[in-house]
Structure formats: C-alpha cells, structure tokens
HTML snippet that shows the backbone in 3Dmol.js (N, CA, C, O; Angstrom):
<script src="https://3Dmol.org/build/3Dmol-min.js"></script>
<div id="view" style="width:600px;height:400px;position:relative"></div>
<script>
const pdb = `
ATOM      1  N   UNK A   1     -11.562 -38.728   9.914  1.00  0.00           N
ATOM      2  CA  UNK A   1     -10.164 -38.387   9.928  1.00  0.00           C
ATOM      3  C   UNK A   1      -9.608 -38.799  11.291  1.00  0.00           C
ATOM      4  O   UNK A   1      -9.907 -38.590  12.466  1.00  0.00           O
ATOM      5  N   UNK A   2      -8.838 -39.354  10.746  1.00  0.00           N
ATOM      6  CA  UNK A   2      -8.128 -39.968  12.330  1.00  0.00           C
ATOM      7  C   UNK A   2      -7.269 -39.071  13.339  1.00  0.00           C
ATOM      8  O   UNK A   2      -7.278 -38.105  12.577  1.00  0.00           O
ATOM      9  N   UNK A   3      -6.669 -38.689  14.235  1.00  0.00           N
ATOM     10  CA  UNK A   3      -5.726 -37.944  15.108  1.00  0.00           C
ATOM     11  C   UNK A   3      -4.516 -37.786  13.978  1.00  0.00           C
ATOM     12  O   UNK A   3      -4.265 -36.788  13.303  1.00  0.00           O
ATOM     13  N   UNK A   4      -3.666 -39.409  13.977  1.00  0.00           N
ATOM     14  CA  UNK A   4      -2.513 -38.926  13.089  1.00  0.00           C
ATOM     15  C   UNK A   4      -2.389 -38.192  12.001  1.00  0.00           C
ATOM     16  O   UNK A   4      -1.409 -37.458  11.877  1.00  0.00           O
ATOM     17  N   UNK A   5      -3.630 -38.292  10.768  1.00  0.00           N
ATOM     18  CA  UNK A   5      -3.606 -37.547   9.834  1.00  0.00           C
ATOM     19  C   UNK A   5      -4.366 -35.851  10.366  1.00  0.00           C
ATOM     20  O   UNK A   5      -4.430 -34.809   9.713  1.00  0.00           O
ATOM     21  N   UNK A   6      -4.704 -36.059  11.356  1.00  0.00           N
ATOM     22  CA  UNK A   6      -5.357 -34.532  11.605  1.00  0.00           C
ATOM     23  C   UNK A   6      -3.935 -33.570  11.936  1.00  0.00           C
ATOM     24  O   UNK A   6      -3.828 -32.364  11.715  1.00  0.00           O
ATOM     25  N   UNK A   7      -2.849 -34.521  12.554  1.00  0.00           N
ATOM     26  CA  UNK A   7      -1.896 -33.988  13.048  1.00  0.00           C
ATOM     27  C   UNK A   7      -0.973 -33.500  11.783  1.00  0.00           C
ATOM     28  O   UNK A   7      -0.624 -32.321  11.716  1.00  0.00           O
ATOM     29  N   UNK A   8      -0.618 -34.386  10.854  1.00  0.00           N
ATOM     30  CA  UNK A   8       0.233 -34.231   9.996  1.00  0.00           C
ATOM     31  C   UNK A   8      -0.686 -33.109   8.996  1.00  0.00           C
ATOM     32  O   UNK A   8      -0.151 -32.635   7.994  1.00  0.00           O
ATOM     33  N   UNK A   9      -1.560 -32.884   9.229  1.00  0.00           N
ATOM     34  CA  UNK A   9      -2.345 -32.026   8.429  1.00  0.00           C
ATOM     35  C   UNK A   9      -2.019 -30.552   8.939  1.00  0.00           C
ATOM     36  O   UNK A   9      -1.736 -29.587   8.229  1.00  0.00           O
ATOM     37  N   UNK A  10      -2.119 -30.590  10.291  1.00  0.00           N
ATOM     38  CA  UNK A  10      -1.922 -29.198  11.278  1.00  0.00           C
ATOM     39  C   UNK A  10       0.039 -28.987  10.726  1.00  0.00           C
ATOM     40  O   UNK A  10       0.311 -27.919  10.177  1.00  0.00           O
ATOM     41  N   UNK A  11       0.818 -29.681  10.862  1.00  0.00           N
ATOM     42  CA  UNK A  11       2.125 -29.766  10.951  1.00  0.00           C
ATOM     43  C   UNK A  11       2.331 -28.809   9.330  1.00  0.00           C
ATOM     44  O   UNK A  11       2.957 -27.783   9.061  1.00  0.00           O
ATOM     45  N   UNK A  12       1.321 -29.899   8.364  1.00  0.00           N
ATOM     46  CA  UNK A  12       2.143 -29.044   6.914  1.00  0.00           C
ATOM     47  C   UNK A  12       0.986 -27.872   6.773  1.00  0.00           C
ATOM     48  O   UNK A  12       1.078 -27.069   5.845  1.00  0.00           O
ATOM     49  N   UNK A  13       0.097 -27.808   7.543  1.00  0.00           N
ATOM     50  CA  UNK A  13      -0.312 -26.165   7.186  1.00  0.00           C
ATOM     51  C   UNK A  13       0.583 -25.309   8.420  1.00  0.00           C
ATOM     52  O   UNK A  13       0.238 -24.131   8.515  1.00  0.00           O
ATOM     53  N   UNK A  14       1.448 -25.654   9.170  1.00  0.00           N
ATOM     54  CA  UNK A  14       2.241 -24.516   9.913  1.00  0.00           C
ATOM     55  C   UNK A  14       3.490 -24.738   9.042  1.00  0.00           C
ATOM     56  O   UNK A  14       4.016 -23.626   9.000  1.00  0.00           O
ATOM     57  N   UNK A  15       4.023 -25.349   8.531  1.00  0.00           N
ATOM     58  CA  UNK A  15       5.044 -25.378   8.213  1.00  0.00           C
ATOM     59  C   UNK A  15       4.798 -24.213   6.405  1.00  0.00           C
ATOM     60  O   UNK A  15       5.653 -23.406   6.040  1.00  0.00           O
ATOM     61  N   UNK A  16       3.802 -24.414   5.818  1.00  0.00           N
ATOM     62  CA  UNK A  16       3.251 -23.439   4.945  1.00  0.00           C
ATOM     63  C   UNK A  16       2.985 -22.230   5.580  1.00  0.00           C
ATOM     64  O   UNK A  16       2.945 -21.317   4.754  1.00  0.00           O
ATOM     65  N   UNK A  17       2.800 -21.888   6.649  1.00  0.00           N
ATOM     66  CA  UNK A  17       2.457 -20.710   7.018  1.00  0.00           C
ATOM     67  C   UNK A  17       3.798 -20.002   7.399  1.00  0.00           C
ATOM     68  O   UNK A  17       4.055 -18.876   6.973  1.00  0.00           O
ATOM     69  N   UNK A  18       4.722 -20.762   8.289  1.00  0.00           N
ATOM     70  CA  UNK A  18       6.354 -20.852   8.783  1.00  0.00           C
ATOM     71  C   UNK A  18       6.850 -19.598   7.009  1.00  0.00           C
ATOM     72  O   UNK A  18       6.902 -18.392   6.771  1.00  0.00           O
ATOM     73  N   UNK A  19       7.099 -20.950   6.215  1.00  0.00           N
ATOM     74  CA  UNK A  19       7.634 -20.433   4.814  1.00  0.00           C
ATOM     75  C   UNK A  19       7.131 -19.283   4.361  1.00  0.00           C
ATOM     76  O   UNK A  19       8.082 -18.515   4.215  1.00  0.00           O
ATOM     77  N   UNK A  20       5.913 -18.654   4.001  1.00  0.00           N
ATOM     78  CA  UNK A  20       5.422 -17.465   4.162  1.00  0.00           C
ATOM     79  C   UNK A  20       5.781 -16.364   4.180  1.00  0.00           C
ATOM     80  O   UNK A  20       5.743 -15.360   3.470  1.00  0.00           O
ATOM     81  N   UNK A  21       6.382 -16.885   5.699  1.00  0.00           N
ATOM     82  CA  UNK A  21       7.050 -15.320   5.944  1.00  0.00           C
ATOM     83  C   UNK A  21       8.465 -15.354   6.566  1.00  0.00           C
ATOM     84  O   UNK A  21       8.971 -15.476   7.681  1.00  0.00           O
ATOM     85  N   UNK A  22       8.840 -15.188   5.309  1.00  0.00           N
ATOM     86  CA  UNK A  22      10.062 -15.501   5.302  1.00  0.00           C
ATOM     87  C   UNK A  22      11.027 -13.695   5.192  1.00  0.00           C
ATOM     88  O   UNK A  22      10.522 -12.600   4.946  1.00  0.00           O
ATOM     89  N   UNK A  23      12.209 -13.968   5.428  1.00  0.00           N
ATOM     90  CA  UNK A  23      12.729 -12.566   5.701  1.00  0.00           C
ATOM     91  C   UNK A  23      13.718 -12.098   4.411  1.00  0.00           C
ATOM     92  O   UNK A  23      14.650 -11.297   4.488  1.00  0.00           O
ATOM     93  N   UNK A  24      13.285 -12.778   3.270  1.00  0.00           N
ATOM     94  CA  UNK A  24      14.362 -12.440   2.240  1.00  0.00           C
ATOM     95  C   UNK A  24      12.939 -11.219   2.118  1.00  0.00           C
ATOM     96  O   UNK A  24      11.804 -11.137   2.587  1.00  0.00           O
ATOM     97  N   UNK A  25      13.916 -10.316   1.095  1.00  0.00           N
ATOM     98  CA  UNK A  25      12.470  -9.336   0.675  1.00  0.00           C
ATOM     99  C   UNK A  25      12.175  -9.721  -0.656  1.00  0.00           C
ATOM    100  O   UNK A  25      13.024 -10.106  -1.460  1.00  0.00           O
ATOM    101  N   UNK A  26      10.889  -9.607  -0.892  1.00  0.00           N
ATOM    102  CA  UNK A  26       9.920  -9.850  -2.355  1.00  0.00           C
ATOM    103  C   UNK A  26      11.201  -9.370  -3.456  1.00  0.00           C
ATOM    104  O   UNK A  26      11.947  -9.997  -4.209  1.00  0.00           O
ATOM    105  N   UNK A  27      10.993  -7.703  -3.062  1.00  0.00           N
ATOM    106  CA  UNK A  27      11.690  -6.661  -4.262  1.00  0.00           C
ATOM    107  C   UNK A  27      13.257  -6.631  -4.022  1.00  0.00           C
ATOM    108  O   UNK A  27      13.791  -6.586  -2.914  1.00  0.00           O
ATOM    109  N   UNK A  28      13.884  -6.662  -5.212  1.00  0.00           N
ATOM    110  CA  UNK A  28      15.560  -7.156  -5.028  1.00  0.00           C
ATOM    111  C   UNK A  28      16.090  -5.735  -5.003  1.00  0.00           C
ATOM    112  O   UNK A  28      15.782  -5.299  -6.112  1.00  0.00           O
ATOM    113  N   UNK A  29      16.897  -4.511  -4.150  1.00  0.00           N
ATOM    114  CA  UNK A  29      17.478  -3.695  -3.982  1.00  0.00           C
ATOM    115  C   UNK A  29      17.726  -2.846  -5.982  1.00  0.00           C
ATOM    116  O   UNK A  29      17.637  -1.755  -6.545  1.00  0.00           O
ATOM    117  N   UNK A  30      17.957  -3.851  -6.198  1.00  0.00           N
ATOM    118  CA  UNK A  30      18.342  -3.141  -8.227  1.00  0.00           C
ATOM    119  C   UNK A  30      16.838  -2.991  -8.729  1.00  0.00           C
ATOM    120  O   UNK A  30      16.771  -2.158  -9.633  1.00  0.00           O
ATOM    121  N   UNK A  31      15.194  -3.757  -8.285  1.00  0.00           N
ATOM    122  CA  UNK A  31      14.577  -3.837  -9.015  1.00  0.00           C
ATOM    123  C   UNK A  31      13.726  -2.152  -8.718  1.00  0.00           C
ATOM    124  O   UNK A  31      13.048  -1.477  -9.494  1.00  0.00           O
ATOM    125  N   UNK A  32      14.091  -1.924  -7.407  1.00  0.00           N
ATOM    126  CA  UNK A  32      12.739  -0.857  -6.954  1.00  0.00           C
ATOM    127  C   UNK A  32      12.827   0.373  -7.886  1.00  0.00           C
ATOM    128  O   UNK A  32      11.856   1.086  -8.143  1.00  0.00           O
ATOM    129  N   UNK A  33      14.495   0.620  -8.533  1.00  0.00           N
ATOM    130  CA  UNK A  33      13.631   2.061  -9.924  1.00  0.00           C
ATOM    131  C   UNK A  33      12.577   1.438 -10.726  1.00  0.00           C
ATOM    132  O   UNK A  33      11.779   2.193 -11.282  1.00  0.00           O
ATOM    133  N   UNK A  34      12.470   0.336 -10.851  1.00  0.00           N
ATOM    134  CA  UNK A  34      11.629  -0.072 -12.063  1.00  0.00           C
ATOM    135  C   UNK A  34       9.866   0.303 -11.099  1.00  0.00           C
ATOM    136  O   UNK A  34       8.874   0.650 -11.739  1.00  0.00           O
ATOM    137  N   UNK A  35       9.851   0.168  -9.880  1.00  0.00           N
ATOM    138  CA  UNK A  35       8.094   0.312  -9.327  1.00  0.00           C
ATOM    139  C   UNK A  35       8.436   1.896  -8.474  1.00  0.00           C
ATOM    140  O   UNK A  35       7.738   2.311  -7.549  1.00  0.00           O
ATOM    141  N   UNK A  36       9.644   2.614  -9.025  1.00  0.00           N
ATOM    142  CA  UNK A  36       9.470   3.385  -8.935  1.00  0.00           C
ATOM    143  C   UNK A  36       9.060   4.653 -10.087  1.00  0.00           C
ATOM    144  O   UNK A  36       8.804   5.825  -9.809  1.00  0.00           O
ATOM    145  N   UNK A  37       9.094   3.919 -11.649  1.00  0.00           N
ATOM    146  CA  UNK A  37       8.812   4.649 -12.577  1.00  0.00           C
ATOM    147  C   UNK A  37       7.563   4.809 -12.492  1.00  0.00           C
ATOM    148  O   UNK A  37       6.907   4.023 -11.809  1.00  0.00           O
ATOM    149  N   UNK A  38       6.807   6.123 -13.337  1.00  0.00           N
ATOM    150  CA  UNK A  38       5.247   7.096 -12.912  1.00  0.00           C
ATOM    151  C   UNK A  38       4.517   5.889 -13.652  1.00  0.00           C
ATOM    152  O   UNK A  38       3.294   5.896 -13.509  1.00  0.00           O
ATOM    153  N   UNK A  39       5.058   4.829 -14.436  1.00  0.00           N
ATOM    154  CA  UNK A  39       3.793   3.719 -15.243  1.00  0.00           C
ATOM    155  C   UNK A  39       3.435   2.973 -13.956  1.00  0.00           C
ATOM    156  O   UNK A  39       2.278   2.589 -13.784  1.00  0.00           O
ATOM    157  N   UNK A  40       4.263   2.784 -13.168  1.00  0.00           N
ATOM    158  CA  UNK A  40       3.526   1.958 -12.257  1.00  0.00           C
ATOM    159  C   UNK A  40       2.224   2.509 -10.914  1.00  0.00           C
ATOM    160  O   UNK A  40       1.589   1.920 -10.039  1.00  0.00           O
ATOM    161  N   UNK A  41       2.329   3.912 -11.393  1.00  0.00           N
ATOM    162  CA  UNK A  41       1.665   4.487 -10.493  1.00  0.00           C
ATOM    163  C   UNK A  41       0.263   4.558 -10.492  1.00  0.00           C
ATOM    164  O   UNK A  41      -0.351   5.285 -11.272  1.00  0.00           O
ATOM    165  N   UNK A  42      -0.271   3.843  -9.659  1.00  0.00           N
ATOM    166  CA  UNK A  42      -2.171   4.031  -9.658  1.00  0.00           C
ATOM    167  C   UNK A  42      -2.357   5.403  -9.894  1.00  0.00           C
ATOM    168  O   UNK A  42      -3.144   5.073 -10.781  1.00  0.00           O
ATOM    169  N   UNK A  43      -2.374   6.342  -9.930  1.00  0.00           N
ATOM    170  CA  UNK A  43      -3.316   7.566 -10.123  1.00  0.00           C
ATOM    171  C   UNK A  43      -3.459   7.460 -12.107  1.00  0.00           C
ATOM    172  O   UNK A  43      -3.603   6.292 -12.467  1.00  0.00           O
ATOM    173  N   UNK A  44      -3.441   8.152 -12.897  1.00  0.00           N
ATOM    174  CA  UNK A  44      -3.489   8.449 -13.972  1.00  0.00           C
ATOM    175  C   UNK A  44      -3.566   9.452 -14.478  1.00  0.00           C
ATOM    176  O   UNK A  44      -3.449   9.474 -15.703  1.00  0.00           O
ATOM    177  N   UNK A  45      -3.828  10.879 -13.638  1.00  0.00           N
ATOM    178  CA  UNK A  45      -3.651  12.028 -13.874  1.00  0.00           C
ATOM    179  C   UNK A  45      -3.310  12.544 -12.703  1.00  0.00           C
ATOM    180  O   UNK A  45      -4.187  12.787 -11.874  1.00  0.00           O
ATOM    181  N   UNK A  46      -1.709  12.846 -12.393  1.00  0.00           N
ATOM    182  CA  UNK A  46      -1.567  13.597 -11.276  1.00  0.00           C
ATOM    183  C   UNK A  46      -2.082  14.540 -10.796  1.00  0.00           C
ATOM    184  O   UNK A  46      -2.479  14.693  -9.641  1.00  0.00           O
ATOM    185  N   UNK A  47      -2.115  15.523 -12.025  1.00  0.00           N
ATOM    186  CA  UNK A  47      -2.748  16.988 -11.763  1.00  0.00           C
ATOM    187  C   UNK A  47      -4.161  16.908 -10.785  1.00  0.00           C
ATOM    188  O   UNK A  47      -4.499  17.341  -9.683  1.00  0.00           O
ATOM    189  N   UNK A  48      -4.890  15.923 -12.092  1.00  0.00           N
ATOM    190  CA  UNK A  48      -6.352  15.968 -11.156  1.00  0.00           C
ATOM    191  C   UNK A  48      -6.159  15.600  -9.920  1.00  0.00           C
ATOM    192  O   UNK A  48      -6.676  16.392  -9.132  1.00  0.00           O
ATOM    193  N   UNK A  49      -5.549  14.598  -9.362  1.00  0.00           N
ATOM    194  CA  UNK A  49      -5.102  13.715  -8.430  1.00  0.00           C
ATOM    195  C   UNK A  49      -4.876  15.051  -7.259  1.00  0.00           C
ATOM    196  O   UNK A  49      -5.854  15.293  -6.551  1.00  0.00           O
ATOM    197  N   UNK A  50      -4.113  15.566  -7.136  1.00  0.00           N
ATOM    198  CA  UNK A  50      -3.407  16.953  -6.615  1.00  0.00           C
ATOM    199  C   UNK A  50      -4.638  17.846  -6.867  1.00  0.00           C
ATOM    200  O   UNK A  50      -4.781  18.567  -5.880  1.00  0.00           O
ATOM    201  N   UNK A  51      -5.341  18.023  -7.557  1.00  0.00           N
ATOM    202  CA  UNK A  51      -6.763  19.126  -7.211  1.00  0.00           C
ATOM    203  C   UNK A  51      -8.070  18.556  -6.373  1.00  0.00           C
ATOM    204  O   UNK A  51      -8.782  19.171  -5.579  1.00  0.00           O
ATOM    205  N   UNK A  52      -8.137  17.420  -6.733  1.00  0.00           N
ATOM    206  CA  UNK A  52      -8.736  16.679  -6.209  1.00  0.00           C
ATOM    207  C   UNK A  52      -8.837  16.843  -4.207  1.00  0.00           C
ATOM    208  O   UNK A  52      -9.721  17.204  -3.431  1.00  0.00           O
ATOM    209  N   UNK A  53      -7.052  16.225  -4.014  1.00  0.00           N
ATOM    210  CA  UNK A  53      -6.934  16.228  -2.673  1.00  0.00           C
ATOM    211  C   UNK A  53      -7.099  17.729  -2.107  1.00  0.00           C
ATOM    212  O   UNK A  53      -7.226  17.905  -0.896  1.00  0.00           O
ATOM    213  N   UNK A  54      -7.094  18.614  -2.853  1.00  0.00           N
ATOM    214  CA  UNK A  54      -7.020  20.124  -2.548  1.00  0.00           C
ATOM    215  C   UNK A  54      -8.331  20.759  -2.148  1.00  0.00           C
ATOM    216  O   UNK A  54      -8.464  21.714  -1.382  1.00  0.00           O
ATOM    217  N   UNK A  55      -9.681  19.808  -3.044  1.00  0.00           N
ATOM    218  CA  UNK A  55     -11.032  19.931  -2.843  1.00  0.00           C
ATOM    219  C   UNK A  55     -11.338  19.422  -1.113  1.00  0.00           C
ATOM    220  O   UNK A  55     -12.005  19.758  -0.135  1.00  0.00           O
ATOM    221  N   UNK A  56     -10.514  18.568  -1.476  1.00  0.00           N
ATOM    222  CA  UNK A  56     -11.099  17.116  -0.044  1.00  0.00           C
ATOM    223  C   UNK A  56     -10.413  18.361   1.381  1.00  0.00           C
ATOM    224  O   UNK A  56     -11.168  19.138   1.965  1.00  0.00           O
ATOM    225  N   UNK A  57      -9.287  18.288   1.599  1.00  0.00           N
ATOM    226  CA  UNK A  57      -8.823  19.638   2.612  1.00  0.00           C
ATOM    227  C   UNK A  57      -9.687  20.897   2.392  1.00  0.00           C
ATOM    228  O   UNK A  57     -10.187  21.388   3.405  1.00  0.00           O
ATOM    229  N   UNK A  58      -9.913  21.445   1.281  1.00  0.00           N
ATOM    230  CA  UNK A  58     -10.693  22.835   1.970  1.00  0.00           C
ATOM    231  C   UNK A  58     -12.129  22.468   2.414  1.00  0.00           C
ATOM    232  O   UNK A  58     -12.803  23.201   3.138  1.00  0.00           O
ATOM    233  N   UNK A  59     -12.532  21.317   1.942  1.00  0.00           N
ATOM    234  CA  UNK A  59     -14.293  21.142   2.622  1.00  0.00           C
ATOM    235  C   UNK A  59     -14.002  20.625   3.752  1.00  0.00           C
ATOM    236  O   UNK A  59     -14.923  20.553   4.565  1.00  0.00           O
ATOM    237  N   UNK A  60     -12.777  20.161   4.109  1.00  0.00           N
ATOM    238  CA  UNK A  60     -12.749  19.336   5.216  1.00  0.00           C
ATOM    239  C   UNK A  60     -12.041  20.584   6.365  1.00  0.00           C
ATOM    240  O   UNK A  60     -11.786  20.221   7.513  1.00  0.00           O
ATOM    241  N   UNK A  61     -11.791  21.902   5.974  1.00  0.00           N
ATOM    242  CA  UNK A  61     -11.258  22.441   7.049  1.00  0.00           C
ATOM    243  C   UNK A  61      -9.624  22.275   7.877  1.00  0.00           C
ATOM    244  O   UNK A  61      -9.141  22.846   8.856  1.00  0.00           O
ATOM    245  N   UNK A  62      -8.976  20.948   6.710  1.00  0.00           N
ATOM    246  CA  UNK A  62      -7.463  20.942   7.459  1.00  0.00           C
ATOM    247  C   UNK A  62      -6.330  20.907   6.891  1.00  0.00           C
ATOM    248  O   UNK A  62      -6.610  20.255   5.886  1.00  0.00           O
ATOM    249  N   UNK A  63      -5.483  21.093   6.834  1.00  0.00           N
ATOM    250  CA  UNK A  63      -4.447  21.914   6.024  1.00  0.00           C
ATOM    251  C   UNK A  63      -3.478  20.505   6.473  1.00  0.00           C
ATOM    252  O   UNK A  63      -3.509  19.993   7.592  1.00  0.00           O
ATOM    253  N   UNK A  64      -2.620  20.027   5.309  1.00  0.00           N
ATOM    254  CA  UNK A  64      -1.167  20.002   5.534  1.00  0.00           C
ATOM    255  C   UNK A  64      -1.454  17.913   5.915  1.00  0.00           C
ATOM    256  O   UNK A  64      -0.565  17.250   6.449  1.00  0.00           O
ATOM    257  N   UNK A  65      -2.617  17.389   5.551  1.00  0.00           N
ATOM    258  CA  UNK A  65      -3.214  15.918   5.687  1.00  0.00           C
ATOM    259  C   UNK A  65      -2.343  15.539   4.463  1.00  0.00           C
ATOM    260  O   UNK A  65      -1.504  14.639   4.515  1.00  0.00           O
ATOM    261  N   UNK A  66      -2.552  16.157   3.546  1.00  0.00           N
ATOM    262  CA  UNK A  66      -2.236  15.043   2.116  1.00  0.00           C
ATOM    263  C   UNK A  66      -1.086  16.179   1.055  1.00  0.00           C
ATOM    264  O   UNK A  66      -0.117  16.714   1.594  1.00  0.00           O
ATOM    265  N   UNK A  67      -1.353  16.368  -0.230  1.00  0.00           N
ATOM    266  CA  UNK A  67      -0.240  16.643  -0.868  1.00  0.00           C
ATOM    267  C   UNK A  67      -0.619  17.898  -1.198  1.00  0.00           C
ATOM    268  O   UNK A  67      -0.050  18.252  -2.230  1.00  0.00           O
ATOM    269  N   UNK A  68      -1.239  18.601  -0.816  1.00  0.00           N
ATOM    270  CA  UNK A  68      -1.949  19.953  -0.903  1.00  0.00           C
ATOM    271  C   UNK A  68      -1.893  20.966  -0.083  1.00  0.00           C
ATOM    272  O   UNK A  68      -2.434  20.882   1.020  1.00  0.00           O
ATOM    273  N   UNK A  69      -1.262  22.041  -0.460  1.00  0.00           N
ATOM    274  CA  UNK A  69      -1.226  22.996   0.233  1.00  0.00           C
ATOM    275  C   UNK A  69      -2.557  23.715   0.349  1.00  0.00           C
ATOM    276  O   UNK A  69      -3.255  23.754  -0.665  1.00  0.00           O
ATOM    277  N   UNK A  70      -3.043  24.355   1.588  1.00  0.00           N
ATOM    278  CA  UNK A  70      -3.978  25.425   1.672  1.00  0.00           C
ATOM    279  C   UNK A  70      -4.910  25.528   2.838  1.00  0.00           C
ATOM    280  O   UNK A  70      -4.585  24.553   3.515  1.00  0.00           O
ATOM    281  N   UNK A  71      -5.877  26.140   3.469  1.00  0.00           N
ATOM    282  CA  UNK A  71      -6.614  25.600   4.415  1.00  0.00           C
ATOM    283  C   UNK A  71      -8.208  25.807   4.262  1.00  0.00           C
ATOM    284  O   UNK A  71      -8.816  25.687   3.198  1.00  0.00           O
ATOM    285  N   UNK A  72      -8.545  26.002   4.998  1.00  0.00           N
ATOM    286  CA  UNK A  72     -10.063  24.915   4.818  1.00  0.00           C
ATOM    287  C   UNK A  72     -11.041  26.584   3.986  1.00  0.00           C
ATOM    288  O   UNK A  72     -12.187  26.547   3.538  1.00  0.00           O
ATOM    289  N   UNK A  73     -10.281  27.619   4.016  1.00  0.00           N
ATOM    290  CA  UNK A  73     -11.019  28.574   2.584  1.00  0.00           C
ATOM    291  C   UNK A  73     -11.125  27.866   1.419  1.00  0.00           C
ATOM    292  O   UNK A  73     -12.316  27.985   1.132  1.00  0.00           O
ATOM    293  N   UNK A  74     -10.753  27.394   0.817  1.00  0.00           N
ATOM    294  CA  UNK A  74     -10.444  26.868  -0.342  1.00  0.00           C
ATOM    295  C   UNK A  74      -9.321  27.809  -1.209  1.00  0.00           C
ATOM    296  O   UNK A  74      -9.332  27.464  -2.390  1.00  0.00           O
ATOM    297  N   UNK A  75      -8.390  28.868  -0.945  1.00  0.00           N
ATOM    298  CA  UNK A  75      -8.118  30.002  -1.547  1.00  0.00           C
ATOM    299  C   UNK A  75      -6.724  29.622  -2.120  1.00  0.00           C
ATOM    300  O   UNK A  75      -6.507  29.676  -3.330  1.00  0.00           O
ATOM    301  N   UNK A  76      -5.739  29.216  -1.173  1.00  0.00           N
ATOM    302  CA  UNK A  76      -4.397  28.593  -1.805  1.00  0.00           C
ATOM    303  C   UNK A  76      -4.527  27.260  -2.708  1.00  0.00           C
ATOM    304  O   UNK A  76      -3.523  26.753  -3.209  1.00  0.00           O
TER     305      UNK A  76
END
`;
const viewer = $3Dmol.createViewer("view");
viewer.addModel(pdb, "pdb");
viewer.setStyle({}, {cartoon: {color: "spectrum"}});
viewer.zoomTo();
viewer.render();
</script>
C-alpha cells in the first residue's frame, strides 16, 4: 500500500467516524411515547422485578440504591 492510498484511506475512515456523531438525535421528540410504552420495557414482570431489588438491598444492608423501599432487616 502506497502513502497516497494509506492517506485517502485514513481521510474516509475519519470522515466516517466525523458523520457518526452527528448532533441530530436518533429519537424524534413525537416518537419517545412509543419507547416509552411498558412493551418496550426489558423487565417482564415488574412485580418480581421490584421484589427482587428488595432481596438485593436487605442482604446488602442499604436502603434507598434502587426502587425499593426498606433497610438491610429485610422487614419493609
């Protein structure tokens, strides 16, 4: 590979990297109720989801980390 093509090689991978990141945003202001409805939501059972984190704080001793009320008794 010669200099010139090493160069024009460096040029269109910055100029791909440039475009990238670009400052329009992904999500259009009208679209975000739609990834804000509960289908789009990774968990699949809130409830458990919410007892779950409630297990993780009382073995862990700290209150008020995640979406769970109570402290490290396990009692609330």
């Amino acid at each position: 590979m010669n200099k010139v093509s090493f160069i024009r090689l460096l040029g269109l991978g910055l100029a791909l990297q440039i475009t990238g990141c670009s400052t329009t945003p992904w999500v259009k202001p009208y679209e975000r109720a739609n990834l804000s409805d509960p289908v789009m939501s990774f968990n699949r059972d809130p409830v458990s989801t919410t007892y779950l984190h409630h297990v993780y704080e009382a073995r862990e001793g700290t209150r008020g980390a995640g979406i769970a009320s109570g402290g490290g008794c396990g009692c609330n």
